[in-house]
Gaussian input, Z-matrix of N, CA and C with variables (Angstrom, degrees):
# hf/3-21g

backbone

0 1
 N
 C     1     B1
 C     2     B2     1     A1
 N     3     B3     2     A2     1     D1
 C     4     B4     3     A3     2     D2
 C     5     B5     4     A4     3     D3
 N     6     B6     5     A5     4     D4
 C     7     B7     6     A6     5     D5
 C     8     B8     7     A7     6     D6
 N     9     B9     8     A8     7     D7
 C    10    B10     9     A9     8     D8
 C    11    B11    10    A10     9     D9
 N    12    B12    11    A11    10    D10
 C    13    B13    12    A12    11    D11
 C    14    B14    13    A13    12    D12
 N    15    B15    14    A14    13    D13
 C    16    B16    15    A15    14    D14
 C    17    B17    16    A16    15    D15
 N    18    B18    17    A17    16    D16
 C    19    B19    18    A18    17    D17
 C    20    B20    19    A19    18    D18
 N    21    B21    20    A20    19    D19
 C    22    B22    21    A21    20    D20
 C    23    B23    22    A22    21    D21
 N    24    B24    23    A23    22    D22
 C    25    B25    24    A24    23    D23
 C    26    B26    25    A25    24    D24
 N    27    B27    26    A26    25    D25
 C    28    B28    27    A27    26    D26
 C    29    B29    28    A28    27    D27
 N    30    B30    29    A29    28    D28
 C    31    B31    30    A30    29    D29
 C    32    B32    31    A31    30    D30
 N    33    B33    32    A32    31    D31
 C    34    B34    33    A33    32    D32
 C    35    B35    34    A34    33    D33
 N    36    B36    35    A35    34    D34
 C    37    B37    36    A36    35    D35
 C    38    B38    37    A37    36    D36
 N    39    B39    38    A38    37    D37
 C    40    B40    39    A39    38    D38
 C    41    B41    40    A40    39    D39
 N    42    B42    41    A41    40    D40
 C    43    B43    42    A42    41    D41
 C    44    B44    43    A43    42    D42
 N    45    B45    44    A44    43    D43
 C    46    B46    45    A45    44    D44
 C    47    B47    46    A46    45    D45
 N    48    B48    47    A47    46    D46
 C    49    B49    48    A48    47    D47
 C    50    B50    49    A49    48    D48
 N    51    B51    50    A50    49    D49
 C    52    B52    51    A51    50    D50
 C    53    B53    52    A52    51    D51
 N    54    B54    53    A53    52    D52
 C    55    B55    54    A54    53    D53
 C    56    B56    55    A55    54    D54
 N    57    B57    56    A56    55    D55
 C    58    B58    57    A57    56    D56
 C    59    B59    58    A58    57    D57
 N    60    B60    59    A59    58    D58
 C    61    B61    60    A60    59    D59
 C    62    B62    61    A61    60    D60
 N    63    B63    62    A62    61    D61
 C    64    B64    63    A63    62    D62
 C    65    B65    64    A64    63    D63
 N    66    B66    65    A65    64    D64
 C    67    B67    66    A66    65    D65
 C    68    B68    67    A67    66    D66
 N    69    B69    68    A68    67    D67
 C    70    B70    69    A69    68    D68
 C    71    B71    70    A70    69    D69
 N    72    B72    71    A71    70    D70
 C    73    B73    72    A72    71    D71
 C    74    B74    73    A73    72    D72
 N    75    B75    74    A74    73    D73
 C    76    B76    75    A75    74    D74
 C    77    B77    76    A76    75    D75
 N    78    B78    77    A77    76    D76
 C    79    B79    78    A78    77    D77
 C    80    B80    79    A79    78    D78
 N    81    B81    80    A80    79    D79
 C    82    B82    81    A81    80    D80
 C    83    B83    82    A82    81    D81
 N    84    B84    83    A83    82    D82
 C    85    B85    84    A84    83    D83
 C    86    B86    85    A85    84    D84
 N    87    B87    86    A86    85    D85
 C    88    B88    87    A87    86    D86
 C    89    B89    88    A88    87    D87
 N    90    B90    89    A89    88    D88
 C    91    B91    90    A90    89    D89
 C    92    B92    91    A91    90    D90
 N    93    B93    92    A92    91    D91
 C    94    B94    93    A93    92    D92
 C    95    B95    94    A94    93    D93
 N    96    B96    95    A95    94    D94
 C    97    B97    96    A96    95    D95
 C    98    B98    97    A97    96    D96
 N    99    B99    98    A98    97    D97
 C   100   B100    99    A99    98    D98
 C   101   B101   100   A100    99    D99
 N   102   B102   101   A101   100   D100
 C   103   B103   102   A102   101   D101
 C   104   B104   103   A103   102   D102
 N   105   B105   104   A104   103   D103
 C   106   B106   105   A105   104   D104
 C   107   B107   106   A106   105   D105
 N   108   B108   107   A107   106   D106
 C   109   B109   108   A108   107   D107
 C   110   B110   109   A109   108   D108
 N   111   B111   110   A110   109   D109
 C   112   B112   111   A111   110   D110
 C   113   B113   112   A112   111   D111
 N   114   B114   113   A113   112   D112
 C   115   B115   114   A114   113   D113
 C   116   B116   115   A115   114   D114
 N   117   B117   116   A116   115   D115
 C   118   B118   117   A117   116   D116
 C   119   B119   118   A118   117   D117
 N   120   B120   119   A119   118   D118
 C   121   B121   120   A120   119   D119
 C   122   B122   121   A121   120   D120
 N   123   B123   122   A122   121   D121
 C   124   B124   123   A123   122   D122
 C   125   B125   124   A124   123   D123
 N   126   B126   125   A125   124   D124
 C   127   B127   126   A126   125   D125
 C   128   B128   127   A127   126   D126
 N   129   B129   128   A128   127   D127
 C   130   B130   129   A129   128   D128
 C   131   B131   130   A130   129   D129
 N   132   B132   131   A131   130   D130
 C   133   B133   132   A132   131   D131
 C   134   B134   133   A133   132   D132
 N   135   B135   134   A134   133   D133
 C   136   B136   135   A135   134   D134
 C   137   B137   136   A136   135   D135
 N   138   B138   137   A137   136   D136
 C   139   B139   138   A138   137   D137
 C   140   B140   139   A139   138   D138
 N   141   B141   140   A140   139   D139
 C   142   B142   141   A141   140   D140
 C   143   B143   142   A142   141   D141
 N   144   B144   143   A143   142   D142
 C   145   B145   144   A144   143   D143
 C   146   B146   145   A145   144   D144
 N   147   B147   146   A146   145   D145
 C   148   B148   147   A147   146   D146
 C   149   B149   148   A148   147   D147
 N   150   B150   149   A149   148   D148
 C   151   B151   150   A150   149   D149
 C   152   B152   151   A151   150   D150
 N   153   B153   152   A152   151   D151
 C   154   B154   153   A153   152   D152
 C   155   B155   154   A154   153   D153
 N   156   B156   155   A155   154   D154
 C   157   B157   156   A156   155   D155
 C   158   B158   157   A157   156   D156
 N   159   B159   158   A158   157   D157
 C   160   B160   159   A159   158   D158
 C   161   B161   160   A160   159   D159
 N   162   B162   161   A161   160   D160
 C   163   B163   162   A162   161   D161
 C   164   B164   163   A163   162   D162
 N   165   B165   164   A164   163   D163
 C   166   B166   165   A165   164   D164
 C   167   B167   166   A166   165   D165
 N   168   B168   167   A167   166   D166
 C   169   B169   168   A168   167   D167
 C   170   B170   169   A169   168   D168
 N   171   B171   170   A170   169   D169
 C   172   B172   171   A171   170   D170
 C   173   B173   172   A172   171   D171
 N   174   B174   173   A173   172   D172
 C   175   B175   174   A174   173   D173
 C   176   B176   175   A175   174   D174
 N   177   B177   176   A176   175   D175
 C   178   B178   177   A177   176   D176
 C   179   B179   178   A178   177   D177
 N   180   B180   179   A179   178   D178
 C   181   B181   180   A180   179   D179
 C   182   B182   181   A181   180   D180
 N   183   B183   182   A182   181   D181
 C   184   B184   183   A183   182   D182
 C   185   B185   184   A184   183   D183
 N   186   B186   185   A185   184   D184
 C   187   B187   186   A186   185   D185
 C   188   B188   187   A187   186   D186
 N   189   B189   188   A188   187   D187
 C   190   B190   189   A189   188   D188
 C   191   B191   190   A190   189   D189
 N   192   B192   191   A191   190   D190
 C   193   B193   192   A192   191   D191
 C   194   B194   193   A193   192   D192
 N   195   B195   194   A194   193   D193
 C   196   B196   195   A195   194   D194
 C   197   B197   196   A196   195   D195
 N   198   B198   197   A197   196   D196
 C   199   B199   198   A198   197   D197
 C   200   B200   199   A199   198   D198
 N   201   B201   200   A200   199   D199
 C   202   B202   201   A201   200   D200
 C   203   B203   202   A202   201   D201
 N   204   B204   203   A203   202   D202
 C   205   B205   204   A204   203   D203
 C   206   B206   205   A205   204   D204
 N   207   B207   206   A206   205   D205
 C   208   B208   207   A207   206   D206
 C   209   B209   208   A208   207   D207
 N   210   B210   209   A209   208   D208
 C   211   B211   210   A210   209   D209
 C   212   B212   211   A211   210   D210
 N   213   B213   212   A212   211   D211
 C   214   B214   213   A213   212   D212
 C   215   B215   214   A214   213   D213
 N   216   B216   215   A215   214   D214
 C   217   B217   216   A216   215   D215
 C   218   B218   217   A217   216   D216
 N   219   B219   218   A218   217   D217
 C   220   B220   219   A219   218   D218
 C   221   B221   220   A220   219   D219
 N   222   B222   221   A221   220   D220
 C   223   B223   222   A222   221   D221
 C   224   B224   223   A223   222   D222
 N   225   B225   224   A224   223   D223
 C   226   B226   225   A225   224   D224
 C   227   B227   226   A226   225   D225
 N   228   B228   227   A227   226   D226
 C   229   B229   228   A228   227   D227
 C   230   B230   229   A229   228   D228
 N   231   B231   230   A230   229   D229
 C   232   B232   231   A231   230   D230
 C   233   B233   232   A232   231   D231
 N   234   B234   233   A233   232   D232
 C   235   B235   234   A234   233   D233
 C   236   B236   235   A235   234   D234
 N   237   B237   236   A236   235   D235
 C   238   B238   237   A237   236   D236
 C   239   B239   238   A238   237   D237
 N   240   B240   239   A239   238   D238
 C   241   B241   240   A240   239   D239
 C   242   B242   241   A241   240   D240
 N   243   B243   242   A242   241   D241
 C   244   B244   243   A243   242   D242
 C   245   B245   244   A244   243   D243
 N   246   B246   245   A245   244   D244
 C   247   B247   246   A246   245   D245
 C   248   B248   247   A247   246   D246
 N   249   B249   248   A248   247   D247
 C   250   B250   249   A249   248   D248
 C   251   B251   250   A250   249   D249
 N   252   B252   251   A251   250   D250
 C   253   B253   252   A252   251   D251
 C   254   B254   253   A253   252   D252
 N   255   B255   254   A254   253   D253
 C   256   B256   255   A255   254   D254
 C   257   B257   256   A256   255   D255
 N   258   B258   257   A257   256   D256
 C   259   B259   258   A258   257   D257
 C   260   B260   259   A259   258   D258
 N   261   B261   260   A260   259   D259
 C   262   B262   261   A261   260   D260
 C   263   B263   262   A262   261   D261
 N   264   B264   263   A263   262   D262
 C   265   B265   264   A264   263   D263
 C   266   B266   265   A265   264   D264
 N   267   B267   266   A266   265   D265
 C   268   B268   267   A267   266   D266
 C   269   B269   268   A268   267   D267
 N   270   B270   269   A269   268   D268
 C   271   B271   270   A270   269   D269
 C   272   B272   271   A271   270   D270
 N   273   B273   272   A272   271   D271
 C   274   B274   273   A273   272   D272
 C   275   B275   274   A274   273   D273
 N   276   B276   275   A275   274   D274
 C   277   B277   276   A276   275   D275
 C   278   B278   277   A277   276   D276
 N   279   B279   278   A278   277   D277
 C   280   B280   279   A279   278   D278
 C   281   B281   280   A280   279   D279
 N   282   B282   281   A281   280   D280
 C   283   B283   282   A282   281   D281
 C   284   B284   283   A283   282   D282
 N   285   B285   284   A284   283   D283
 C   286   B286   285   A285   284   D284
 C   287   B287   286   A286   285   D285
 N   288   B288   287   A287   286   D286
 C   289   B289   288   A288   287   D287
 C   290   B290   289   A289   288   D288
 N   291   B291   290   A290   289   D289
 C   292   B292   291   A291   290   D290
 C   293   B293   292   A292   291   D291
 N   294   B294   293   A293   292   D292
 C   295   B295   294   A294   293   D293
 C   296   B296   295   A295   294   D294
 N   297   B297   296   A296   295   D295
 C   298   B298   297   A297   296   D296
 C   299   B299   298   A298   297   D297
 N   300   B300   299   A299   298   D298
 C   301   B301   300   A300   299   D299
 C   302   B302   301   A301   300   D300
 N   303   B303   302   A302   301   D301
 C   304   B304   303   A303   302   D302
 C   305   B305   304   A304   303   D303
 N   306   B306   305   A305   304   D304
 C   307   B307   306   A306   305   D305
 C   308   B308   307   A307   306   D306
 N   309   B309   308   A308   307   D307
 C   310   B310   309   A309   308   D308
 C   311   B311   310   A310   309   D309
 N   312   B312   311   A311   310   D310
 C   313   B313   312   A312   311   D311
 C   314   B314   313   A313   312   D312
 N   315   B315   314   A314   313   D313
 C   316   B316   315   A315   314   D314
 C   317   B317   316   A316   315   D315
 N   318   B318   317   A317   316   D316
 C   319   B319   318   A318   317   D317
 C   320   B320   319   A319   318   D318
 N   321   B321   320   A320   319   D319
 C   322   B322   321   A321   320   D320
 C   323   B323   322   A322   321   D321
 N   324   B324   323   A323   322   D322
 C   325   B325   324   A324   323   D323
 C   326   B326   325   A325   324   D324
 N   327   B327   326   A326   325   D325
 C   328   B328   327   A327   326   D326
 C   329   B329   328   A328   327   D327

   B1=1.4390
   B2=1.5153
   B3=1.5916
   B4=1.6944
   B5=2.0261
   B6=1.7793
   B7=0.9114
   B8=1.7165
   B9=0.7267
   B10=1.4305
   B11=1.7904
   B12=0.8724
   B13=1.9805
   B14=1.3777
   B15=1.4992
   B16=1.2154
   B17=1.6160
   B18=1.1845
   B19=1.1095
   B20=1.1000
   B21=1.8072
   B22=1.4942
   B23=1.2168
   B24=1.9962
   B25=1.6123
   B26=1.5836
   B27=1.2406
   B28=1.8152
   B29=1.4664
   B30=1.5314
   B31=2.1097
   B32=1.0593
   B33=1.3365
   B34=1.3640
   B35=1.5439
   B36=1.4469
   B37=1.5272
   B38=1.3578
   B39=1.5054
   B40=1.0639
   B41=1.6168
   B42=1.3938
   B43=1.0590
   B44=1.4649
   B45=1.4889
   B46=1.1684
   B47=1.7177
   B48=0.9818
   B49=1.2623
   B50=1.1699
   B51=1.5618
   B52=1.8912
   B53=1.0948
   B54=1.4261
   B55=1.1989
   B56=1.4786
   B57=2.1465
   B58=1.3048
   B59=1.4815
   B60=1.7415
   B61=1.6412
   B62=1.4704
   B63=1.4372
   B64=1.4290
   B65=1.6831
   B66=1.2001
   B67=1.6666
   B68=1.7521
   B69=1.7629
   B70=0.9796
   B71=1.0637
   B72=1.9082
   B73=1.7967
   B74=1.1443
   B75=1.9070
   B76=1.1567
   B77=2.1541
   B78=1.1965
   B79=2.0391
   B80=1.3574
   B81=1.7697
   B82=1.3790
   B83=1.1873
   B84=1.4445
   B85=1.4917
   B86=1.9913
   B87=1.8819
   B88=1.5657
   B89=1.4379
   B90=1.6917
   B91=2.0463
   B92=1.5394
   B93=1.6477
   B94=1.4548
   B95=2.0161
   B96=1.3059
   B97=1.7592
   B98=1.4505
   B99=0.6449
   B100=2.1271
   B101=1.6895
   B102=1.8357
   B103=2.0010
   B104=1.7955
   B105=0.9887
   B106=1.2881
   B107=1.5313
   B108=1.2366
   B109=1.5998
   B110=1.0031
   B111=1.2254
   B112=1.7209
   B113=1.7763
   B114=1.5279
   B115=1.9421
   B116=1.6044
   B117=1.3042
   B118=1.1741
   B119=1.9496
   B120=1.3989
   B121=1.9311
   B122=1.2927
   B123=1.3773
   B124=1.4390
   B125=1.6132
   B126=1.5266
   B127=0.9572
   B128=1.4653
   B129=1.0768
   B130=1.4291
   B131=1.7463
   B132=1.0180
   B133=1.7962
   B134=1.3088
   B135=1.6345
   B136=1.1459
   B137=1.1987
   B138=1.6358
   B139=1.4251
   B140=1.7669
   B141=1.4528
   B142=1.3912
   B143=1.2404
   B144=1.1250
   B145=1.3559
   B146=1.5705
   B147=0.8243
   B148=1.8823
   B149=1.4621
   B150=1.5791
   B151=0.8307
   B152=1.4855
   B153=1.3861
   B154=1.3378
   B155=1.9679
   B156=1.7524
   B157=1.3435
   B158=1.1925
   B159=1.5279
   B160=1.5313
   B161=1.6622
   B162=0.9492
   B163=1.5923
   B164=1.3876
   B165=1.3246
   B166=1.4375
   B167=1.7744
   B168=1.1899
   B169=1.4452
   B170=1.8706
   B171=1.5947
   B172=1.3269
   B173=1.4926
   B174=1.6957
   B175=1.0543
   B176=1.2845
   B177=1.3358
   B178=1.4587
   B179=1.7403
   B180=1.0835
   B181=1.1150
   B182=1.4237
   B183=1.4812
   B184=1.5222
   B185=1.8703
   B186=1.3828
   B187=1.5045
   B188=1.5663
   B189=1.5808
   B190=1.2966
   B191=1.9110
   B192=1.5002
   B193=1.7754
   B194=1.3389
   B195=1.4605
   B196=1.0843
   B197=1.7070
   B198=1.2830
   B199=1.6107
   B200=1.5922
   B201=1.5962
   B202=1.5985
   B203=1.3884
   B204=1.5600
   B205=1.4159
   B206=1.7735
   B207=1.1830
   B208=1.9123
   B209=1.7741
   B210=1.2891
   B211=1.5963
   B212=1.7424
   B213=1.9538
   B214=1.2285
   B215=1.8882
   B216=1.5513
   B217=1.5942
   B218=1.2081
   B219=1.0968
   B220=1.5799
   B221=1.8678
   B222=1.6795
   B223=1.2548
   B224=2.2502
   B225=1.2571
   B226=1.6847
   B227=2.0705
   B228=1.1709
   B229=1.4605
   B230=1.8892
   B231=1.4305
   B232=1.3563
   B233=1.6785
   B234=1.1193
   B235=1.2216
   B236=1.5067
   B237=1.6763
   B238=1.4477
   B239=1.7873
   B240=1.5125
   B241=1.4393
   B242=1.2658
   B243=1.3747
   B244=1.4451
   B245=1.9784
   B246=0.9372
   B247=1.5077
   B248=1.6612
   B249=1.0266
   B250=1.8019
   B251=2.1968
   B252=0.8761
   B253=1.3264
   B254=1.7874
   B255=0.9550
   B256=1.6394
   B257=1.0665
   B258=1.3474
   B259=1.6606
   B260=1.7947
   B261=1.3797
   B262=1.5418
   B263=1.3255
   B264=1.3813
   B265=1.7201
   B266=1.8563
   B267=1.1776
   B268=1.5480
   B269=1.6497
   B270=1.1764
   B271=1.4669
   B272=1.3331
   B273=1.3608
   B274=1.3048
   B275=1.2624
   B276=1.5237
   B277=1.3163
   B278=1.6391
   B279=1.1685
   B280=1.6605
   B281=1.5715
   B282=1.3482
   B283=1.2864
   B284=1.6126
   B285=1.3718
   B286=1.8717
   B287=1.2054
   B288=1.4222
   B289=1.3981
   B290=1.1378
   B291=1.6835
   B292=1.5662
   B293=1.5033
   B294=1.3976
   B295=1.4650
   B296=1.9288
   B297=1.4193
   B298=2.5434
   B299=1.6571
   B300=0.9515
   B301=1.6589
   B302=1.8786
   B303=1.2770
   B304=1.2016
   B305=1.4902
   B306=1.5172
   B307=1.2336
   B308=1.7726
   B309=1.1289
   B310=2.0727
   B311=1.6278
   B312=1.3278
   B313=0.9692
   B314=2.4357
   B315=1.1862
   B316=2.0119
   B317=1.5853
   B318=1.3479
   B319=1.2838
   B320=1.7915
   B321=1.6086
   B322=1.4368
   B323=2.1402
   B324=1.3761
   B325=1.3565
   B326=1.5286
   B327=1.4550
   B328=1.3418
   B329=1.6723
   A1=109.47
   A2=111.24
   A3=97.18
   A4=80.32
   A5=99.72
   A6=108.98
   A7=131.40
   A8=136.48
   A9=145.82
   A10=108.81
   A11=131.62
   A12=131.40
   A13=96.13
   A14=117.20
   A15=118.42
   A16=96.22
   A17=152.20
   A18=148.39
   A19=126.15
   A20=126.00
   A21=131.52
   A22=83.12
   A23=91.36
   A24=130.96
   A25=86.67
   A26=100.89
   A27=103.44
   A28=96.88
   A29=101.71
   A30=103.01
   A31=129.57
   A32=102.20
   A33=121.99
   A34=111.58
   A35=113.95
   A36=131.30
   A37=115.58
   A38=101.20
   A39=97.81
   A40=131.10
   A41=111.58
   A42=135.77
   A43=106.74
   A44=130.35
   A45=131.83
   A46=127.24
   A47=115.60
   A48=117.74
   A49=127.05
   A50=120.04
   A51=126.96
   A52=112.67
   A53=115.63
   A54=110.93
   A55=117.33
   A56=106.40
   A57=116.27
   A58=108.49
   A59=116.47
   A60=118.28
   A61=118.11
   A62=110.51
   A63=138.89
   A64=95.84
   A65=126.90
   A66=165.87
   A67=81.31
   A68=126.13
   A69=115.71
   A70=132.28
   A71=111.91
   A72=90.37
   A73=151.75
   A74=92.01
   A75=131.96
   A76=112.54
   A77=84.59
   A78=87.12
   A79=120.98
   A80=119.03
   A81=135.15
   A82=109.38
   A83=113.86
   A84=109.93
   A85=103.54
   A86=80.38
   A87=84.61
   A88=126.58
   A89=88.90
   A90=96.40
   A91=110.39
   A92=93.58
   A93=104.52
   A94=114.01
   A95=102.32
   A96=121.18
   A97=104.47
   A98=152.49
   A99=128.67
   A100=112.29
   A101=98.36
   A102=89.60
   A103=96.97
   A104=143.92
   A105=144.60
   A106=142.94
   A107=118.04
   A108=118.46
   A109=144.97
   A110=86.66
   A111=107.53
   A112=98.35
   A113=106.14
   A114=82.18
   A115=95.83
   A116=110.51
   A117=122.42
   A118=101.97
   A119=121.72
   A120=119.11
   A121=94.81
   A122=114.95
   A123=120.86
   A124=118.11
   A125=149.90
   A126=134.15
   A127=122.66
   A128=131.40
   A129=155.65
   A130=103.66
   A131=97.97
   A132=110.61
   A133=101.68
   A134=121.28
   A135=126.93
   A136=110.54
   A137=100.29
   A138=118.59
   A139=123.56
   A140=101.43
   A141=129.56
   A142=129.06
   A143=134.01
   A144=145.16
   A145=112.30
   A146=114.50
   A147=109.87
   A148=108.30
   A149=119.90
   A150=125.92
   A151=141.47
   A152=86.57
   A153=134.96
   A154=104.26
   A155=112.39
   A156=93.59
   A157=87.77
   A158=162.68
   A159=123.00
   A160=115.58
   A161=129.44
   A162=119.64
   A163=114.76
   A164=115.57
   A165=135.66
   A166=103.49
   A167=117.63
   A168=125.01
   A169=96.65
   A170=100.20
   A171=116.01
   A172=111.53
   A173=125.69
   A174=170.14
   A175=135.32
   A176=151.90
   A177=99.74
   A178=90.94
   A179=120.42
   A180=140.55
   A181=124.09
   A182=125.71
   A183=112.69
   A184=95.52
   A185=103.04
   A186=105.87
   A187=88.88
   A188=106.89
   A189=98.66
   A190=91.16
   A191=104.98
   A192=125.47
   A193=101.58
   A194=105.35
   A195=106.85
   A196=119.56
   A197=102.06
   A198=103.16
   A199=91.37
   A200=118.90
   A201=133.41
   A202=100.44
   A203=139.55
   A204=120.83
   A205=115.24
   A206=93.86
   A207=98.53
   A208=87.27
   A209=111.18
   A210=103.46
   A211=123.26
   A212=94.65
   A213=84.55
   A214=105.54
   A215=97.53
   A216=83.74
   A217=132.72
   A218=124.13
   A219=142.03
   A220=105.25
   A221=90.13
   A222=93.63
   A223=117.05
   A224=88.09
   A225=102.59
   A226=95.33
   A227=111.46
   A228=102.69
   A229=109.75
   A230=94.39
   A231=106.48
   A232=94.31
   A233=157.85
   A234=156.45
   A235=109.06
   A236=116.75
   A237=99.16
   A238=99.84
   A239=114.53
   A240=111.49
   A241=99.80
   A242=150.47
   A243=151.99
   A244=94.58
   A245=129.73
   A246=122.01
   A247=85.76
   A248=149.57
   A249=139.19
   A250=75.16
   A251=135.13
   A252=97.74
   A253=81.95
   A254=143.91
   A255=124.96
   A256=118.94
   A257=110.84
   A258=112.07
   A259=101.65
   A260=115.11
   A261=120.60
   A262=81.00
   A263=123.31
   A264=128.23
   A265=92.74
   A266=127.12
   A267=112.52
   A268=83.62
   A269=159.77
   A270=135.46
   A271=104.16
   A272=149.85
   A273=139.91
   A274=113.40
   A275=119.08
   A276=143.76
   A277=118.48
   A278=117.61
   A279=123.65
   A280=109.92
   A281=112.84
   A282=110.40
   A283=108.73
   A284=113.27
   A285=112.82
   A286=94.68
   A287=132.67
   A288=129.55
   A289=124.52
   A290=113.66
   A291=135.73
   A292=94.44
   A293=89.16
   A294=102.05
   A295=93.93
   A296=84.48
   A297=91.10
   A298=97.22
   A299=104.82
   A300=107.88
   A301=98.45
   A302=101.54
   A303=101.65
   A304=124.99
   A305=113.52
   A306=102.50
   A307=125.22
   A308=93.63
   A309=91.72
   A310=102.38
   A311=119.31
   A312=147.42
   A313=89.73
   A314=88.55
   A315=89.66
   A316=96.12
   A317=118.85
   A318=106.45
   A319=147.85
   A320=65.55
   A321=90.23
   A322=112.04
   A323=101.04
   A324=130.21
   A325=114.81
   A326=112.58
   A327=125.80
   A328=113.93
   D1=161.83
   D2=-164.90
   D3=-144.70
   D4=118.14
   D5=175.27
   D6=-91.36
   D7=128.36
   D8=-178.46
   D9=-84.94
   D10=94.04
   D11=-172.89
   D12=-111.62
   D13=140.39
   D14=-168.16
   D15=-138.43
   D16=114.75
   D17=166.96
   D18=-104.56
   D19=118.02
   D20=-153.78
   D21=-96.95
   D22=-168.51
   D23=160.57
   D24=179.53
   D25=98.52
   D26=165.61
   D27=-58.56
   D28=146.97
   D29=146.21
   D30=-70.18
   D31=146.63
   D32=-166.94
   D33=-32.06
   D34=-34.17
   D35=-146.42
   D36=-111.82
   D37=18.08
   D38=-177.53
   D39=-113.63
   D40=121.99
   D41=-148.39
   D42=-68.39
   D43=123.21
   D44=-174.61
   D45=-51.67
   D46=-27.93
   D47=145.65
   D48=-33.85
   D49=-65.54
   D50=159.37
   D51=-43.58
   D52=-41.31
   D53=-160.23
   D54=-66.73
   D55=-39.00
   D56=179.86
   D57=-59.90
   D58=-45.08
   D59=179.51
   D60=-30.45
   D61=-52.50
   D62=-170.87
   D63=-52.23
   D64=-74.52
   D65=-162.07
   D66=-53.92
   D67=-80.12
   D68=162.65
   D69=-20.45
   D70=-76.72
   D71=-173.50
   D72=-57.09
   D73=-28.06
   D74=164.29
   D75=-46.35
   D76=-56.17
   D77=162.74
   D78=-51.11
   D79=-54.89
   D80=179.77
   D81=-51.35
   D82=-37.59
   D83=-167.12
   D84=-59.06
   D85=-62.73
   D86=-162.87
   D87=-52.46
   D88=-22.62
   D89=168.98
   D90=-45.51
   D91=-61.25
   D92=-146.01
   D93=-82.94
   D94=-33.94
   D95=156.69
   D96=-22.04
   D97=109.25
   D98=155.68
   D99=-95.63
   D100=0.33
   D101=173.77
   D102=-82.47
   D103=-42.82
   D104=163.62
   D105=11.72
   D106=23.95
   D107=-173.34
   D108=-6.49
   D109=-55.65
   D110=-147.93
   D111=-141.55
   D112=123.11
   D113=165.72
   D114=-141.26
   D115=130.93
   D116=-161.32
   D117=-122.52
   D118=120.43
   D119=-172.02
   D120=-127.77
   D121=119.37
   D122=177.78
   D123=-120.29
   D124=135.19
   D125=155.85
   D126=-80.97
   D127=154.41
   D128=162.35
   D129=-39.67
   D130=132.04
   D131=-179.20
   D132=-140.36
   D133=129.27
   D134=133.87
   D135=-98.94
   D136=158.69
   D137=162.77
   D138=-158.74
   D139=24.20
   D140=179.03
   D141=87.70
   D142=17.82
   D143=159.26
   D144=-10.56
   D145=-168.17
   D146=169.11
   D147=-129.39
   D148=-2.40
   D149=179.35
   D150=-91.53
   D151=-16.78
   D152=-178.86
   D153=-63.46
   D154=-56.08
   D155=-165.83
   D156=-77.71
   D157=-32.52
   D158=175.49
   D159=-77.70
   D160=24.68
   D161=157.61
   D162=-87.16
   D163=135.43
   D164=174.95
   D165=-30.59
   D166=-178.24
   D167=179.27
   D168=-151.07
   D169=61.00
   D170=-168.54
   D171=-117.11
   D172=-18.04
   D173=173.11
   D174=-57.09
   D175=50.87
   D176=178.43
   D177=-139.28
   D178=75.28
   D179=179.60
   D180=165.13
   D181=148.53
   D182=-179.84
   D183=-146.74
   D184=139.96
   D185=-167.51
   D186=-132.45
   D187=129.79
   D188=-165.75
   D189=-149.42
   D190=126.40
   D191=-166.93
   D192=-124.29
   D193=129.33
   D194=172.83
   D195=-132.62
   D196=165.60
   D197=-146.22
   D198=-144.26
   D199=130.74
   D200=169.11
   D201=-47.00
   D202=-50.67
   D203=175.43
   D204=-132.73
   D205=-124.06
   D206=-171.62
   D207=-123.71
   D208=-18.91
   D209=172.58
   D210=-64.66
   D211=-38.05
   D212=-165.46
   D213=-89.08
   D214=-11.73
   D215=160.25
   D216=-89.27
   D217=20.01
   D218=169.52
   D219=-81.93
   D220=-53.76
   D221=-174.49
   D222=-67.50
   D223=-31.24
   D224=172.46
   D225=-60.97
   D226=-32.42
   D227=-167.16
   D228=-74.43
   D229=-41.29
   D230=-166.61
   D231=-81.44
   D232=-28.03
   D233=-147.71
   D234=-79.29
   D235=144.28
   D236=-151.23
   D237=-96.67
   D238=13.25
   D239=169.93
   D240=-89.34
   D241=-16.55
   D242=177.86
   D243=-80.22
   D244=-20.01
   D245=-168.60
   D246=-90.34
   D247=-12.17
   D248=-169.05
   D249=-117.52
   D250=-24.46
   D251=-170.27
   D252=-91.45
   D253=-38.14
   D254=-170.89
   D255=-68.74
   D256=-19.31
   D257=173.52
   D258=-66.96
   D259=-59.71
   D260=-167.40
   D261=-47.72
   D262=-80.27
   D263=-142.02
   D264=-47.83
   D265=-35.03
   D266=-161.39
   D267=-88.69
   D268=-25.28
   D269=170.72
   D270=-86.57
   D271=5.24
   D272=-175.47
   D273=-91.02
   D274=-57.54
   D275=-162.60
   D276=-81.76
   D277=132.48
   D278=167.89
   D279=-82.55
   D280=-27.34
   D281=175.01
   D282=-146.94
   D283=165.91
   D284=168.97
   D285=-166.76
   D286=137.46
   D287=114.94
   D288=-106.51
   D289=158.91
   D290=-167.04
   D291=-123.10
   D292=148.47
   D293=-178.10
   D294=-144.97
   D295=141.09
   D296=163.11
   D297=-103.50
   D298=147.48
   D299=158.76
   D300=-149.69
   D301=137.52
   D302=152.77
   D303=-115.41
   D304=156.96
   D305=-164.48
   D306=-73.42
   D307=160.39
   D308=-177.33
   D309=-131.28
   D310=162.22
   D311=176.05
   D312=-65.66
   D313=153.48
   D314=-170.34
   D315=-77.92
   D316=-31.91
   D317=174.22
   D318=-63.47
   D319=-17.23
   D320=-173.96
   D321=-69.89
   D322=-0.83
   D323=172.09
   D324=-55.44
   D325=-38.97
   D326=-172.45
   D327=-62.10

């Protein structure tokens, strides 16, 4: 499986209205996509870790799609309901990174 992880931080300033647009396209997509698996929306939790005060404050959300190969997230990239959710996500957010991973066997860790 070949995962797509997307990690926000809307701006500060952003007005709930945008925010729903975002939330929308973000819905449309996954309707309308059919390479799409898996869709997994998580918020950011502390609860004191130690690891926590050196992590960035770049975060506070993680949106994570998953897809049977690297084709069908190609095809999620090129699809023209993903072009209205990248537009929202690039006026919403103060920060994001994206990451691909595909999956490996645990050993393959070494």
């Amino acid at each position: 499986m070949v995962w797509h992880l997307v990690l926000m931080k809307p701006r500060p300033d952003l007005s709930p209205g945008d925010g729903q647009r975002l939330v929308d396209a973000f819905r449309h997509a996954v309707r309308e996509i059919p390479t799409i698996r898996e869709v997994r929306v998580a918020r950011r939790v502390r609860h004191g870790a130690g690891y926590e005060n050196g992590a960035p404050d770049s975060a506070d959300f993680l949106v994570s799609l998953g897809f049977d190969d690297m084709l069908g997230l190609q095809r999620y990239l090129d699809h023209p309901a993903h072009e209205e959710v990248a537009a929202r996500f690039n006026q919403s957010l103060s920060s994001a990174l994206i990451y691909d991973f595909e999956s490996v066997p645990l050993d393959d860790l070494r």
